[in-house]
Structure formats: structure tokens, C-alpha cells
DRENTORKOL-3810 file (N, C-alpha, C; in nm, 4 decimals):
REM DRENTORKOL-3810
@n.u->0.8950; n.v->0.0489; n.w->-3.4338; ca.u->0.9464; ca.v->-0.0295; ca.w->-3.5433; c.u->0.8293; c.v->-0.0801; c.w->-3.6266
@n.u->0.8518; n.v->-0.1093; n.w->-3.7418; ca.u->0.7049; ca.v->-0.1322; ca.w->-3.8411; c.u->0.7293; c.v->-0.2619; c.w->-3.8725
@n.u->0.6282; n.v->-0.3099; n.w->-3.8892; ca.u->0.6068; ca.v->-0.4820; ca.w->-3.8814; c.u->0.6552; c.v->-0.5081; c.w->-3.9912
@n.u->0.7369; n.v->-0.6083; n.w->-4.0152; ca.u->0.7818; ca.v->-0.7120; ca.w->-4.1009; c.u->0.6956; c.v->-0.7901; c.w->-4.2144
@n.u->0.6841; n.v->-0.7396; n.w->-4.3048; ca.u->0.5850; ca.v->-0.8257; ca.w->-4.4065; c.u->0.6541; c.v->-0.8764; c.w->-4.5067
@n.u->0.5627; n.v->-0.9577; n.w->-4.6052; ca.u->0.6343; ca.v->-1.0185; ca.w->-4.7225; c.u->0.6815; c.v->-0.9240; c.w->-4.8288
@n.u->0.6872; n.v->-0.7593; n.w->-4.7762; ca.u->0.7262; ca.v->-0.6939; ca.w->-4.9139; c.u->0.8593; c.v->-0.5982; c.w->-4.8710
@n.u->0.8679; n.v->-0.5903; n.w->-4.7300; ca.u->0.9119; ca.v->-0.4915; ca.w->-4.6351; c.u->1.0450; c.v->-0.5360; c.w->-4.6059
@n.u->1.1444; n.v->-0.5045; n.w->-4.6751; ca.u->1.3106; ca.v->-0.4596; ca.w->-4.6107; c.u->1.3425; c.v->-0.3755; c.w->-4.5623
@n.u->1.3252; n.v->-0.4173; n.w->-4.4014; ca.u->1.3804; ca.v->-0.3322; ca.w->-4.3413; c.u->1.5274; c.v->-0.3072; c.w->-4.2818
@n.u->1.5819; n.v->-0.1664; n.w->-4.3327; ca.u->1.7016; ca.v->-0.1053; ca.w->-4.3536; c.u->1.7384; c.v->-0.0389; c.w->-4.2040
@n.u->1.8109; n.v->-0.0644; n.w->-4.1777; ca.u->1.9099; ca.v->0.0616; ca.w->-4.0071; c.u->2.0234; c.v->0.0614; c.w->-4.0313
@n.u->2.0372; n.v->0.2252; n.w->-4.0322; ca.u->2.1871; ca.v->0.2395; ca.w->-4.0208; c.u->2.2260; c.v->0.2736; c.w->-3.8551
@n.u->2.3041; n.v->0.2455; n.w->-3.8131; ca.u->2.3784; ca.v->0.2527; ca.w->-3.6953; c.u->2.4751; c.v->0.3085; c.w->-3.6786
@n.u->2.5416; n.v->0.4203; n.w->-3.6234; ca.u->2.5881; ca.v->0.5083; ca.w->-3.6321; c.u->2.6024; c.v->0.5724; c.w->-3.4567
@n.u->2.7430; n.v->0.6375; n.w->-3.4622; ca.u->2.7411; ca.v->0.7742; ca.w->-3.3423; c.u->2.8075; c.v->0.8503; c.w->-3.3761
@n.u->2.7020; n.v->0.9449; n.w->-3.3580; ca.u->2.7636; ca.v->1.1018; ca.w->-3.4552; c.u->2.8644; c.v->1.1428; c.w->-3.3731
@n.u->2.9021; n.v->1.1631; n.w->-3.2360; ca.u->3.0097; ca.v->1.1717; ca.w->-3.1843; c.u->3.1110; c.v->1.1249; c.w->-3.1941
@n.u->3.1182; n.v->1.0290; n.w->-3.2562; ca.u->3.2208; ca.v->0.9003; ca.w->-3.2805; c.u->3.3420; c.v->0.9616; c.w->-3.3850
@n.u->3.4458; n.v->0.9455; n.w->-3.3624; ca.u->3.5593; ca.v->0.9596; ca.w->-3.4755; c.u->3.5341; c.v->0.9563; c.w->-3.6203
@n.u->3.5381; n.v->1.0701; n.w->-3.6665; ca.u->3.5159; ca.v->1.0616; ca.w->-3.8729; c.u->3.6813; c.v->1.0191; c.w->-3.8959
@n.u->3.6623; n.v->1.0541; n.w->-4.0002; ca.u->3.8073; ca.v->0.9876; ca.w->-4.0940; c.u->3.8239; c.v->1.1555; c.w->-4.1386
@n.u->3.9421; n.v->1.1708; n.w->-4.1096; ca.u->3.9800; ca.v->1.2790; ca.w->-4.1236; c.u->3.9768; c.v->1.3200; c.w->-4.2832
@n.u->3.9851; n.v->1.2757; n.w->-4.3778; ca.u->3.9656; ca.v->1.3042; ca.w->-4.4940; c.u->3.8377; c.v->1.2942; c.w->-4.5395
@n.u->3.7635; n.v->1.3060; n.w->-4.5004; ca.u->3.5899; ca.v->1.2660; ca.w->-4.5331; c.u->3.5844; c.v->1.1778; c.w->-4.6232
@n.u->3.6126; n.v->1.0494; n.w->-4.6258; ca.u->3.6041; ca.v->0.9502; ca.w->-4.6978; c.u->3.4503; c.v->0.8791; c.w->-4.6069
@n.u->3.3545; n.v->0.8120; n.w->-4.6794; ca.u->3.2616; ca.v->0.7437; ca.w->-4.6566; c.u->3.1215; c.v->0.9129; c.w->-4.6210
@n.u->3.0127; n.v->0.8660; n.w->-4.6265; ca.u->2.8994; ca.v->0.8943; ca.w->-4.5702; c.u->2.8851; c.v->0.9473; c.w->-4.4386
@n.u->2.8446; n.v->1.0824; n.w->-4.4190; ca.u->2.8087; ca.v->1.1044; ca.w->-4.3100; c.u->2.6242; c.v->1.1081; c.w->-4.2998
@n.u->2.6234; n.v->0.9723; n.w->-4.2153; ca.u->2.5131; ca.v->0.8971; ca.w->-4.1810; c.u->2.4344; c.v->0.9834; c.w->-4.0948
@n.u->2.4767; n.v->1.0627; n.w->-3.9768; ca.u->2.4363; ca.v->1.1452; ca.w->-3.9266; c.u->2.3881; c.v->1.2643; c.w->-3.9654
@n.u->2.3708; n.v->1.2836; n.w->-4.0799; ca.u->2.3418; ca.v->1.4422; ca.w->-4.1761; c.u->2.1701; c.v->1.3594; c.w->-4.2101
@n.u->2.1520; n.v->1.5148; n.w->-4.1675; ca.u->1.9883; ca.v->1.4177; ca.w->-4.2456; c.u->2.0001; c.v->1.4425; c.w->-4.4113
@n.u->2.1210; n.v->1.5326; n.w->-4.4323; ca.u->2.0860; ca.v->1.5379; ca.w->-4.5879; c.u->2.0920; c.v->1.4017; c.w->-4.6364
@n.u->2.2043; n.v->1.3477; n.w->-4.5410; ca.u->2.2400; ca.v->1.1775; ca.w->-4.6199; c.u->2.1584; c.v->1.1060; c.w->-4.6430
@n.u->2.0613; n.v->1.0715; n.w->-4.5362; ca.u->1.9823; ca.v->1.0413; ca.w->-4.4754; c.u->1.8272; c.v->1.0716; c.w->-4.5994
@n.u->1.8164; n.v->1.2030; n.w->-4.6230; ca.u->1.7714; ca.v->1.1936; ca.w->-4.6957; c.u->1.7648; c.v->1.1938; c.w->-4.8521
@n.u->1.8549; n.v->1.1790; n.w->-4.9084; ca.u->1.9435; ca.v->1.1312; ca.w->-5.0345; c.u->1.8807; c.v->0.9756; c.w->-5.0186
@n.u->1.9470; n.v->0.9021; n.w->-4.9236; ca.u->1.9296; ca.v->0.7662; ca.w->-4.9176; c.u->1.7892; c.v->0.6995; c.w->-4.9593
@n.u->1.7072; n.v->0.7570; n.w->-4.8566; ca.u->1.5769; ca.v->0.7782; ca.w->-4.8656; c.u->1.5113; c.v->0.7732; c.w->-4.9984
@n.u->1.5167; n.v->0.9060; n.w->-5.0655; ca.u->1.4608; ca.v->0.9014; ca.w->-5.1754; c.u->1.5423; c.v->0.7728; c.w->-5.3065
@n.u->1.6708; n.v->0.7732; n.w->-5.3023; ca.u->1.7218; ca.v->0.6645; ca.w->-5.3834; c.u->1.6354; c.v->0.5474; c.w->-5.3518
@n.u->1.6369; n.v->0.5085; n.w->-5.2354; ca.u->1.5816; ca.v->0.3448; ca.w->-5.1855; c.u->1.4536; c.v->0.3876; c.w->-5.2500
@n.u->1.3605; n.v->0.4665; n.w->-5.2219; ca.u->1.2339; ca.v->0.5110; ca.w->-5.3015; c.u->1.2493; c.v->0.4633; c.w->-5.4224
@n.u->1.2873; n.v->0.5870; n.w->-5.4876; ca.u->1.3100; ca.v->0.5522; ca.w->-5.6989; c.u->1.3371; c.v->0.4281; c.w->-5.7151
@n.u->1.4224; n.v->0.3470; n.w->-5.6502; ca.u->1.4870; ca.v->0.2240; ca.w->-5.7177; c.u->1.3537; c.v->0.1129; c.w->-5.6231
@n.u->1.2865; n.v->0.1293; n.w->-5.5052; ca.u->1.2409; ca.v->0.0216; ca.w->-5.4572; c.u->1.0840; c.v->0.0058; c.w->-5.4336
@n.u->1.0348; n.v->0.1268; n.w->-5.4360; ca.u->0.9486; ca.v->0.2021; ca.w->-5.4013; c.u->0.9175; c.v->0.1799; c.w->-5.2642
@n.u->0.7830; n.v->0.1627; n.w->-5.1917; ca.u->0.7671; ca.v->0.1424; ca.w->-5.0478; c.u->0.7808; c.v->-0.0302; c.w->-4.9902
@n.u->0.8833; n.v->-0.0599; n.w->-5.1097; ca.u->0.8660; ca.v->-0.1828; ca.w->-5.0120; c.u->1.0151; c.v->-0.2109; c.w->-4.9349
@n.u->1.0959; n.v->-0.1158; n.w->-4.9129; ca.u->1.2190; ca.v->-0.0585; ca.w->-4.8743; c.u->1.1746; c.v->0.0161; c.w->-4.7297
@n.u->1.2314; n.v->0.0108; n.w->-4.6456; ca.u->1.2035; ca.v->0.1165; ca.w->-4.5308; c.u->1.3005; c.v->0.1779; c.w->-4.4399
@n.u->1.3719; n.v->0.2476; n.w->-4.4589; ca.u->1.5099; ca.v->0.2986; ca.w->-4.3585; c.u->1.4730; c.v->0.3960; c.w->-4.2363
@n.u->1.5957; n.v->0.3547; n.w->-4.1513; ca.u->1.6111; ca.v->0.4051; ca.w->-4.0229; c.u->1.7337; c.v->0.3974; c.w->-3.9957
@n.u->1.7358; n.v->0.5420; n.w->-3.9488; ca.u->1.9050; ca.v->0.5981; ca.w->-3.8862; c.u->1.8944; c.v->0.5600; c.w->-3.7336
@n.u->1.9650; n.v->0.4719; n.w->-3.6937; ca.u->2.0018; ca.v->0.5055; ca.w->-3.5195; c.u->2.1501; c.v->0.5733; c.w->-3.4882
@n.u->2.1474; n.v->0.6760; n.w->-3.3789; ca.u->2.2405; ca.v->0.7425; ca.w->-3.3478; c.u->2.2955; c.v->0.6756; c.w->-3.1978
@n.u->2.4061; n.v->0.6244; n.w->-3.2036; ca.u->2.4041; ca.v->0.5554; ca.w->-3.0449; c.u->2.4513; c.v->0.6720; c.w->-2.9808
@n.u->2.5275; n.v->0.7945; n.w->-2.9612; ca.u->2.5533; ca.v->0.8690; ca.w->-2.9345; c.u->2.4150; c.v->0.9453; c.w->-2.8359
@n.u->2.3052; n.v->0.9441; n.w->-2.8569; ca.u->2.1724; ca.v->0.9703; ca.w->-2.8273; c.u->2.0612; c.v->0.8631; c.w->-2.7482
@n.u->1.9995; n.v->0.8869; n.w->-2.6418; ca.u->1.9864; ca.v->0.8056; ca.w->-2.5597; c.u->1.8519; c.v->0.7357; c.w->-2.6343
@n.u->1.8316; n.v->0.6281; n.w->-2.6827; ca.u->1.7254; ca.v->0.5374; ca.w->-2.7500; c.u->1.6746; c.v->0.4254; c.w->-2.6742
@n.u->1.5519; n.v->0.3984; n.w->-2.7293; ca.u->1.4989; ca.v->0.3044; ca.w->-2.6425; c.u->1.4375; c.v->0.1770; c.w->-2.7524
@n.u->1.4846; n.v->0.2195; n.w->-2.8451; ca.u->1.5023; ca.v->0.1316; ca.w->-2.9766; c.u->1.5469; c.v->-0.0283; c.w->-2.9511
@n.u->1.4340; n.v->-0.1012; n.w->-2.9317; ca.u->1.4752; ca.v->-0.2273; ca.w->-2.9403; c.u->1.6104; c.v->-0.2939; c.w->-3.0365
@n.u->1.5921; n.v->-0.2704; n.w->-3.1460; ca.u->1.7389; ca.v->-0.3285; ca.w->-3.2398; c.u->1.8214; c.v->-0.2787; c.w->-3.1723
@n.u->1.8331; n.v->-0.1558; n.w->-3.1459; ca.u->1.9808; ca.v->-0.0687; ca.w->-3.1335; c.u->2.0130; c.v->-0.1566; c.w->-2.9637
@n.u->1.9432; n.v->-0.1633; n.w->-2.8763; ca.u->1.9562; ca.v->-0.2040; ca.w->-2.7897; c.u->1.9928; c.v->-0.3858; c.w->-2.7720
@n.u->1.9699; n.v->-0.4408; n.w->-2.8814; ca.u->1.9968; ca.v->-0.5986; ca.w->-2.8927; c.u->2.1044; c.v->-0.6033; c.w->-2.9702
@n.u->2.1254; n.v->-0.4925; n.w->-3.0726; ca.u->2.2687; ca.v->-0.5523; ca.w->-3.1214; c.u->2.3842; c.v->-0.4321; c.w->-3.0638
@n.u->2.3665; n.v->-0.3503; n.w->-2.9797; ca.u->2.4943; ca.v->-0.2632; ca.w->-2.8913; c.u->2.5926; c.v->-0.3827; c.w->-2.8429
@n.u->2.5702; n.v->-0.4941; n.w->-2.7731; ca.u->2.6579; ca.v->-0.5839; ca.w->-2.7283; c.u->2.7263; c.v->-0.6185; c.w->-2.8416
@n.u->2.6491; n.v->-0.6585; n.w->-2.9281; ca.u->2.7313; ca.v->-0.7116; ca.w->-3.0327; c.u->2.8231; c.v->-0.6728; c.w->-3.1305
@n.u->2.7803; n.v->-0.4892; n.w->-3.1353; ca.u->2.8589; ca.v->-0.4190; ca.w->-3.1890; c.u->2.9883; c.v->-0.3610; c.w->-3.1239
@n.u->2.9721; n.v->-0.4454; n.w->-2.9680; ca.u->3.1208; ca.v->-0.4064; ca.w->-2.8613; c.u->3.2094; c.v->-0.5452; c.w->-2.9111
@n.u->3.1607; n.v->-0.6907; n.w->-2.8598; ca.u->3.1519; ca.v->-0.7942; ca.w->-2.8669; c.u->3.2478; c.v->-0.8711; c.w->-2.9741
@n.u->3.2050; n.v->-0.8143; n.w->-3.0857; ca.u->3.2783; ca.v->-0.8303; ca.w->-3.2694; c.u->3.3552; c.v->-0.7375; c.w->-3.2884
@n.u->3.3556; n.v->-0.5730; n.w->-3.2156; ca.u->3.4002; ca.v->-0.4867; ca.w->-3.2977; c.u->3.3557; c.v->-0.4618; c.w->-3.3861
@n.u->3.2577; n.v->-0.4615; n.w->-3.4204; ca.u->3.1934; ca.v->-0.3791; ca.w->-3.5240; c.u->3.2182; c.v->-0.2315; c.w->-3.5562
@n.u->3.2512; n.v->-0.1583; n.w->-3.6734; ca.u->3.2922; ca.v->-0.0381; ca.w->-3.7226; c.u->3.1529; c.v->-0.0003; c.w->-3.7033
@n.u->3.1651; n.v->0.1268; n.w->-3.6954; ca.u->3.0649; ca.v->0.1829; ca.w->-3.6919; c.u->3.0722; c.v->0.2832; c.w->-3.8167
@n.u->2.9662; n.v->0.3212; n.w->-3.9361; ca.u->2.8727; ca.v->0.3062; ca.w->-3.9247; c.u->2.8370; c.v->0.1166; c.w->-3.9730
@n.u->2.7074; n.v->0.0847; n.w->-3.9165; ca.u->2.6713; ca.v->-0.0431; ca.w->-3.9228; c.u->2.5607; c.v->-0.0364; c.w->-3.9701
@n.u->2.5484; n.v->-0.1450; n.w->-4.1125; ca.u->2.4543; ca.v->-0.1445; ca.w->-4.2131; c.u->2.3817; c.v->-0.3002; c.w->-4.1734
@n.u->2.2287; n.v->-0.2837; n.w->-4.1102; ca.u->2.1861; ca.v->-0.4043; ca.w->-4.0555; c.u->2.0462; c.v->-0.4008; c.w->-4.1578
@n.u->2.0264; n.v->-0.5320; n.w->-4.2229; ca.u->1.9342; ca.v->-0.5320; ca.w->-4.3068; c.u->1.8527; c.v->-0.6545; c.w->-4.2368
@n.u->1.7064; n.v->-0.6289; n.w->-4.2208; ca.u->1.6271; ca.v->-0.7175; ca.w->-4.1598; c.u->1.6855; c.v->-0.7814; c.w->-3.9726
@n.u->1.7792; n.v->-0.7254; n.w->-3.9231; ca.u->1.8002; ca.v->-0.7310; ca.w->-3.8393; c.u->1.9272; c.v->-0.7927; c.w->-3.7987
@n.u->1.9713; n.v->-0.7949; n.w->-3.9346; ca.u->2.0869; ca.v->-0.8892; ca.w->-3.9130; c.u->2.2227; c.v->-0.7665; c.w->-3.9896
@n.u->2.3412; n.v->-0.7599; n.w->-3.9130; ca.u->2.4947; ca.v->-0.6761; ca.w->-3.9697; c.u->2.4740; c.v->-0.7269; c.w->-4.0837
@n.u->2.4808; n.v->-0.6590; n.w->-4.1759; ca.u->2.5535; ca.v->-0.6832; ca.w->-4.3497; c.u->2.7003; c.v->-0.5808; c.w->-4.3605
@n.u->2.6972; n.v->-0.4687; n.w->-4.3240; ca.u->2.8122; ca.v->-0.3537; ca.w->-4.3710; c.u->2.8662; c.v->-0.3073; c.w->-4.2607
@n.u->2.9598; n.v->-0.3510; n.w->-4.2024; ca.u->3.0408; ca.v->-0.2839; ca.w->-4.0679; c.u->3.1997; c.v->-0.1833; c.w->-4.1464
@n.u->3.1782; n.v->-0.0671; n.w->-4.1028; ca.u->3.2417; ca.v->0.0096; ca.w->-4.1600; c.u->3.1766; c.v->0.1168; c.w->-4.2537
@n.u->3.2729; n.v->0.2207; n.w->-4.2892; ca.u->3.2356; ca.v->0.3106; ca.w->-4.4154; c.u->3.1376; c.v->0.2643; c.w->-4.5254
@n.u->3.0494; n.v->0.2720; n.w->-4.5951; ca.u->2.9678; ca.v->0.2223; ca.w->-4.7100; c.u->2.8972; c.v->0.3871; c.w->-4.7744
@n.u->2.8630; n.v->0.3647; n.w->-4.8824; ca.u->2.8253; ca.v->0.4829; ca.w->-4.9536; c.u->2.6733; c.v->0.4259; c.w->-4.9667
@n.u->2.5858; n.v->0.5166; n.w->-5.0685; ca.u->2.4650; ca.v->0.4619; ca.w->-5.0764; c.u->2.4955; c.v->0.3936; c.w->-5.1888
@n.u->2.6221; n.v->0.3566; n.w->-5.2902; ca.u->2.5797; ca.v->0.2519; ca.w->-5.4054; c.u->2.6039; c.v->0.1428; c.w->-5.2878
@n.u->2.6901; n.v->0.1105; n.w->-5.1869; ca.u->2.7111; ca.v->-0.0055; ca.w->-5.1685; c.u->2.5338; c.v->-0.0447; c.w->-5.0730
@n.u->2.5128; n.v->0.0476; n.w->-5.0447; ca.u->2.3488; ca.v->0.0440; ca.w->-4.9222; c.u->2.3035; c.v->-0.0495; c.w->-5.0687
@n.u->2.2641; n.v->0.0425; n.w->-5.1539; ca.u->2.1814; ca.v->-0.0140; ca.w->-5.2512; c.u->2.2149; c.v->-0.1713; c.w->-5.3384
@n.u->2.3115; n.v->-0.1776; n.w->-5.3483; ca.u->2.3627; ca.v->-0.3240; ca.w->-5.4083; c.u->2.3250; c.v->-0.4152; c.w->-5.2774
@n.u->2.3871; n.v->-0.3893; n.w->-5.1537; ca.u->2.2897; ca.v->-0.4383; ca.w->-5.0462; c.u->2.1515; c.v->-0.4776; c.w->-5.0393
@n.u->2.0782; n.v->-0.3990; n.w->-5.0387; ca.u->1.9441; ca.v->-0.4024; ca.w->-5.0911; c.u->1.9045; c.v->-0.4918; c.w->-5.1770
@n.u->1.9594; n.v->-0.4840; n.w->-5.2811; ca.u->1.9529; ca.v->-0.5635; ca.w->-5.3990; c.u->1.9400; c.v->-0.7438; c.w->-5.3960
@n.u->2.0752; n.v->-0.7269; n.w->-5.3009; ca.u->2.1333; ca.v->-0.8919; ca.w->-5.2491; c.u->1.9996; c.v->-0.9179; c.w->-5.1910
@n.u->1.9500; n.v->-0.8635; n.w->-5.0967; ca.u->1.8960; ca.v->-0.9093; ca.w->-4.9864; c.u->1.7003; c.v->-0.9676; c.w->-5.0369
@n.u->1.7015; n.v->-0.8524; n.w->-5.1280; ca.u->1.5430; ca.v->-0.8397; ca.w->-5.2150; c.u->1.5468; c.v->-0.9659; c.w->-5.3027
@n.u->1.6715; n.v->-0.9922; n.w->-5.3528; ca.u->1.6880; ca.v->-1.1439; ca.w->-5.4882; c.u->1.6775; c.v->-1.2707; c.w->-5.3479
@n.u->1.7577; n.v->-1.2464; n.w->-5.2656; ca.u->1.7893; ca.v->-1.3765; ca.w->-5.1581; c.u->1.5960; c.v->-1.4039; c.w->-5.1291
@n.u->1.5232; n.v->-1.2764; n.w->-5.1334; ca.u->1.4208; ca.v->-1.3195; ca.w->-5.0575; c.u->1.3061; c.v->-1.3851; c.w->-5.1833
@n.u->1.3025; n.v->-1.3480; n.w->-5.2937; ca.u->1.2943; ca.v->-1.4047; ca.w->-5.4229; c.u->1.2862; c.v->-1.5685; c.w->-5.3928
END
């Protein structure tokens, strides 16, 4: 995980690719690295490096501190999966596209303002 600085939002999506889609492909498949990398370069253009994303797959055995501190919590609340955690904290439980990632972003970059 990369250290936390005064410029650095850090982004995880949370996700299990095994997990039930929506039969109509409504929302993001988080698990595609194309998404993944779409996302990527958007958060880029619009943020430059002071943006930083990471996909976790719970489906896949990790040793990922976050993924491992908020799994309880994502049983716990019910949390939808996919789960949009910004700086370490749930913001988006459920389906989200990358405008909503990015308006996210947005909130979170003005709050720190």
C-alpha cells in the first residue's frame, strides 16, 4: 500500500469477480482490467498523480491489509459489492460507473481543500 500524503487519494475498488453480475449488464465490470484501466487513465487526465487506484478481488486469496480490515464490515453492514472505499473509508456500496468514481473523487479532493 503507498503512503498517505498531503496530495494522495487513495482510491480501492472492492469487488468479487465470482460474485453474482446483474444479469443485464447494468453497472461496471470492476474485474476487467479494461475497466480498470479506463478508470485509471480518466483519474489520470482529470487528477493527475495525485489520485491512486486499486482493484481488490475478494474472490482471490489477498493479504491486503484494507481488504482484510474492512471484509467484516462488508459482511457486518451488507455492503453491495462492488465497494467504492476512498482513503479507507466505504463511500459507494453497490453498482457505480466511473462518472460516479469521479464525482467521488471530486467530493473527497474539495472536503480535503
Amino acid at each position: 500500500m503507498l503512503p498517505l500524503n498531503n496530495h494522495t487519494v487513495r482510491i480501492t475498488i472492492i469487488d468479487e469477480s465470482t460474485g453474482e453480475k446483474c444479469e443485464a449488464h447494468c453497472g461496471v465490470d470492476w474485474s476487467s482490467p479494461e475497466a480498470i484501466a479506463l478508470a485509471t487513465k480518466r483519474i489520470r487526465d482529470r487528477f493527475g498523480d495525485q489520485v491512486q487506484l486499486e482493484y481488490i478481488d475478494l474472490a482471490k486469496t489477498t493479504t491486503n491489509h484494507l481488504a482484510s480490515e474492512l471484509e467484516p464490515q462488508i459482511r457486518d453492514k451488507n455492503f453491495t459489492l462492488p465497494l467504492l472505499v476512498i482513503n479507507g473509508q466505504p463511500r459507494i456500496s453497490g453498482q457505480f460507473d466511473i462518472r460516479h468514481l469521479l464525482d467521488a473523487i471530486d467530493a473527497e479532493m474539495e472536503i480535503k481543500r
